[in-house]
Backbone as a chain_set.jsonl record, in Angstrom:
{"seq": "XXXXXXXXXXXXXXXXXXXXXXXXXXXXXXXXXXXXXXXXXXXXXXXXXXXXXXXXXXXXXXXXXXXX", "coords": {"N": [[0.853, -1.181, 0.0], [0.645, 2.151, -0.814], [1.873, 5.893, 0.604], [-0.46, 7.989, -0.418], [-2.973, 8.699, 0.837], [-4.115, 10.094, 3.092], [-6.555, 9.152, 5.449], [-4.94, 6.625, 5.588], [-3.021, 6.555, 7.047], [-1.635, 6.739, 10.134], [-0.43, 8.017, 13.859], [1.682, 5.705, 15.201], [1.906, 3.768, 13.238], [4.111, 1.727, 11.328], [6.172, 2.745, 9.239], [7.406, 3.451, 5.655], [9.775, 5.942, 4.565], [10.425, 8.655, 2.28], [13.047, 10.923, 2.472], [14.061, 14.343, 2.229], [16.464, 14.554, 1.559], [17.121, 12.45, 0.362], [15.705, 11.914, -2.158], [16.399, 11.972, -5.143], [18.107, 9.651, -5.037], [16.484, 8.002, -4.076], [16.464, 6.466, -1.562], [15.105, 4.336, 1.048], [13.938, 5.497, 4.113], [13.061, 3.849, 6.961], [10.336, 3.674, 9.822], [8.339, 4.622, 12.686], [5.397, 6.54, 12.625], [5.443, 9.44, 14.315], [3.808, 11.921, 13.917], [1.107, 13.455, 11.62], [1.922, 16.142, 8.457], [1.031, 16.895, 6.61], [-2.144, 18.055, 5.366], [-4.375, 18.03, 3.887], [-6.431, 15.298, 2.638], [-5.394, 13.629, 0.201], [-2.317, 13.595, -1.264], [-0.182, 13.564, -4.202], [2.472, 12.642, -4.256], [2.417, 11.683, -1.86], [1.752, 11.351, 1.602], [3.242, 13.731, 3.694], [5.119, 13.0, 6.77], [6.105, 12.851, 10.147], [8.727, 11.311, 11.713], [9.14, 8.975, 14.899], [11.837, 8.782, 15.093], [12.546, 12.042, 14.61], [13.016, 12.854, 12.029], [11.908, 13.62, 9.023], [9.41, 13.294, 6.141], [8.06, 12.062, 3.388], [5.52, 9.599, 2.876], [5.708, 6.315, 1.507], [5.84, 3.694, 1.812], [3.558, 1.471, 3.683], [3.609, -0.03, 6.464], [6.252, -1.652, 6.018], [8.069, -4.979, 4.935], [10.5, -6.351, 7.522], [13.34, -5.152, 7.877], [16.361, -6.946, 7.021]], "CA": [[0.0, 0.0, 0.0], [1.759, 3.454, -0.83], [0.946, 6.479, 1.63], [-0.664, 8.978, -0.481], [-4.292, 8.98, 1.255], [-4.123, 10.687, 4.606], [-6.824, 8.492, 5.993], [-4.713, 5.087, 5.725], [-1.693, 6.778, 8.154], [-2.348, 7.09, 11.43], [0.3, 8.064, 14.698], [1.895, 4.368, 15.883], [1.611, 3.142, 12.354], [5.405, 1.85, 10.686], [6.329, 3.37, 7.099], [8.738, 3.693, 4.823], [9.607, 7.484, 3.847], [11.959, 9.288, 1.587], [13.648, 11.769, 2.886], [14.128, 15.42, 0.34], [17.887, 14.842, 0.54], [17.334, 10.704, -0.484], [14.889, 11.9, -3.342], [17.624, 11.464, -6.142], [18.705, 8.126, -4.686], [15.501, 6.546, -3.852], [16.926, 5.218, -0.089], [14.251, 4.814, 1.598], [14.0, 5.351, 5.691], [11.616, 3.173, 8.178], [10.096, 4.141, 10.881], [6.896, 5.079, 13.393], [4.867, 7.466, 12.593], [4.804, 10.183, 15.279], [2.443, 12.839, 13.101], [0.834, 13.567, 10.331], [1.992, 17.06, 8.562], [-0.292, 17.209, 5.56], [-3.414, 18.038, 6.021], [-4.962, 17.458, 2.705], [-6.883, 13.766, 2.143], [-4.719, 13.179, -0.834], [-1.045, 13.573, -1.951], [0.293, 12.005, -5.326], [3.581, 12.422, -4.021], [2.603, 10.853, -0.061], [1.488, 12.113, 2.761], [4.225, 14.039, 4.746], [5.207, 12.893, 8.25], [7.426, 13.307, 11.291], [8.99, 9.731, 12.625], [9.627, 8.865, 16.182], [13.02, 9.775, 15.827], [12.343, 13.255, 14.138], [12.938, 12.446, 10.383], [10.403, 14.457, 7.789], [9.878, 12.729, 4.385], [6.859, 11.516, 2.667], [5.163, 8.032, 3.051], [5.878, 5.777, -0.385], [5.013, 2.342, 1.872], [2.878, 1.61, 4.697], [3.955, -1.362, 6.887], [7.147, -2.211, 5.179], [8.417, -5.954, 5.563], [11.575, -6.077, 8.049], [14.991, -5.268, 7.18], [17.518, -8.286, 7.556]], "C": [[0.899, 1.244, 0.0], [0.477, 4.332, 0.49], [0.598, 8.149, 0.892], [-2.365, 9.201, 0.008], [-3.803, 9.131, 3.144], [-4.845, 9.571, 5.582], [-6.491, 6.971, 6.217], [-3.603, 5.13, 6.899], [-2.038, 7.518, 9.578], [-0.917, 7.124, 12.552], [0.679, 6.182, 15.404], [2.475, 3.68, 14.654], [3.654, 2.526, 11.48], [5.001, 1.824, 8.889], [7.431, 3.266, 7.109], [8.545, 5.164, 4.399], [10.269, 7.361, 3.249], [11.554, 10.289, 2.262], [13.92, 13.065, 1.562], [15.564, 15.352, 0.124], [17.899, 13.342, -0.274], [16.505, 10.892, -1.948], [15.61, 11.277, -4.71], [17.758, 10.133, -5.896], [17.6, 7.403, -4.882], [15.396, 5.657, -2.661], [15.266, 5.35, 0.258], [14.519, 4.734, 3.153], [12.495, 4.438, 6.519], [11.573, 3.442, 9.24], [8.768, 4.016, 11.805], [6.559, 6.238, 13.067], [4.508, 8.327, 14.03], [3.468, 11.219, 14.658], [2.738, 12.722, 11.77], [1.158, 15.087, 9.953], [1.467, 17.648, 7.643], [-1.134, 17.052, 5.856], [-4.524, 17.828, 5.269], [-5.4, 15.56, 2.92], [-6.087, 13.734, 1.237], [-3.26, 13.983, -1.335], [-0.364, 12.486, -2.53], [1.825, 12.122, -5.144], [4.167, 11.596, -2.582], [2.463, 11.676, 0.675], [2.937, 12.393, 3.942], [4.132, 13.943, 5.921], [6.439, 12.901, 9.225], [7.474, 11.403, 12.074], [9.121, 9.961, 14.231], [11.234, 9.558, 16.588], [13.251, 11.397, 15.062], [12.532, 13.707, 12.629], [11.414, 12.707, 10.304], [10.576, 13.85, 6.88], [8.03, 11.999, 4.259], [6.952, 9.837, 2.349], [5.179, 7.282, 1.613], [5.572, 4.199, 0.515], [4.346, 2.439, 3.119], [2.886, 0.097, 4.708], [4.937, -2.125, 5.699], [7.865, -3.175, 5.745], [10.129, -5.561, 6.35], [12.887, -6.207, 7.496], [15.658, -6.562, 7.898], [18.877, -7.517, 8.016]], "O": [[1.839, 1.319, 0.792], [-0.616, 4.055, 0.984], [1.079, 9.202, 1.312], [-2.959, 10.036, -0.674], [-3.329, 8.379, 3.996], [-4.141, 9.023, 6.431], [-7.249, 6.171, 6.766], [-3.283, 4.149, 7.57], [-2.573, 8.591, 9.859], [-0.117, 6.245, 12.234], [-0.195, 5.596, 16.042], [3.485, 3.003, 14.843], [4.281, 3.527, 11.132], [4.272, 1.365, 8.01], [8.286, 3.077, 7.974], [7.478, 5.607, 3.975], [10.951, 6.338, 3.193], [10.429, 10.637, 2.619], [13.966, 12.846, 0.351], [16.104, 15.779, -0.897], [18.542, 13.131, -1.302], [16.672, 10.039, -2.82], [15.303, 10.182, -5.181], [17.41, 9.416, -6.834], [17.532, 6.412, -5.609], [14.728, 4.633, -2.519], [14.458, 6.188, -0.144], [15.341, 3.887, 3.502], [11.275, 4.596, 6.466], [12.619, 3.531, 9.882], [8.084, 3.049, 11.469], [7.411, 7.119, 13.186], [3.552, 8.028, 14.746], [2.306, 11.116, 15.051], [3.658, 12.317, 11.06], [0.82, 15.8, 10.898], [1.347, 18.873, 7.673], [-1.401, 16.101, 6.59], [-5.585, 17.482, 5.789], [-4.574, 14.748, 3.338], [-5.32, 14.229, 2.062], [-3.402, 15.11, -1.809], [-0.033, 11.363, -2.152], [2.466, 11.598, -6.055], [5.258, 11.156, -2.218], [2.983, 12.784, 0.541], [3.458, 11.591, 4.716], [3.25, 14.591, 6.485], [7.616, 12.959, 8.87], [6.657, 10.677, 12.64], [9.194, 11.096, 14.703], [11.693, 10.253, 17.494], [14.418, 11.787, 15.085], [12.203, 14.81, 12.191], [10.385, 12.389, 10.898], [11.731, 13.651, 6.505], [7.2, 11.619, 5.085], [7.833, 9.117, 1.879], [4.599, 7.804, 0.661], [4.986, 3.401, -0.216], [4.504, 3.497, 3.729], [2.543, -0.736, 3.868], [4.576, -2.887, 4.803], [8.417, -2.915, 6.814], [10.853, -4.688, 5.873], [13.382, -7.122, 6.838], [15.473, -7.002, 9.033], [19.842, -8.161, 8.428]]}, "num_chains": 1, "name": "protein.A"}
């Protein structure tokens, strides 16, 4: 599931973001969702959020399987 609908991301929830300096690359970061910072129902680029550990970047998975 990607995270461009606001109502699928919720505070607790683990994602995958990019980050605006990983954009070029493509890394992506995982995390918890602490907030949501779009406020719009819909972004075709992902709903922007703030992780647990303070990383900003826009949601591209929602519940991404675990890194090895």
């Amino acid at each position: 599931m990607d995270g461009q609908y606001r109502k699928d991301i919720y505070p607790g929830l683990k994602v995958a973001i990019i980050l605006k300096k990983d954009q070029r690359s493509g890394k992506l970061t995982t995390g918890i969702v602490q907030n949501l910072l779009t406020s719009a129902a819909y972004h075709s680029r992902g709903i922007k959020v703030r992780l647990e550990d303070g990383q900003v970047g826009r949601v591209t998975e929602i519940d991404p399987p675990d890194e090895d």
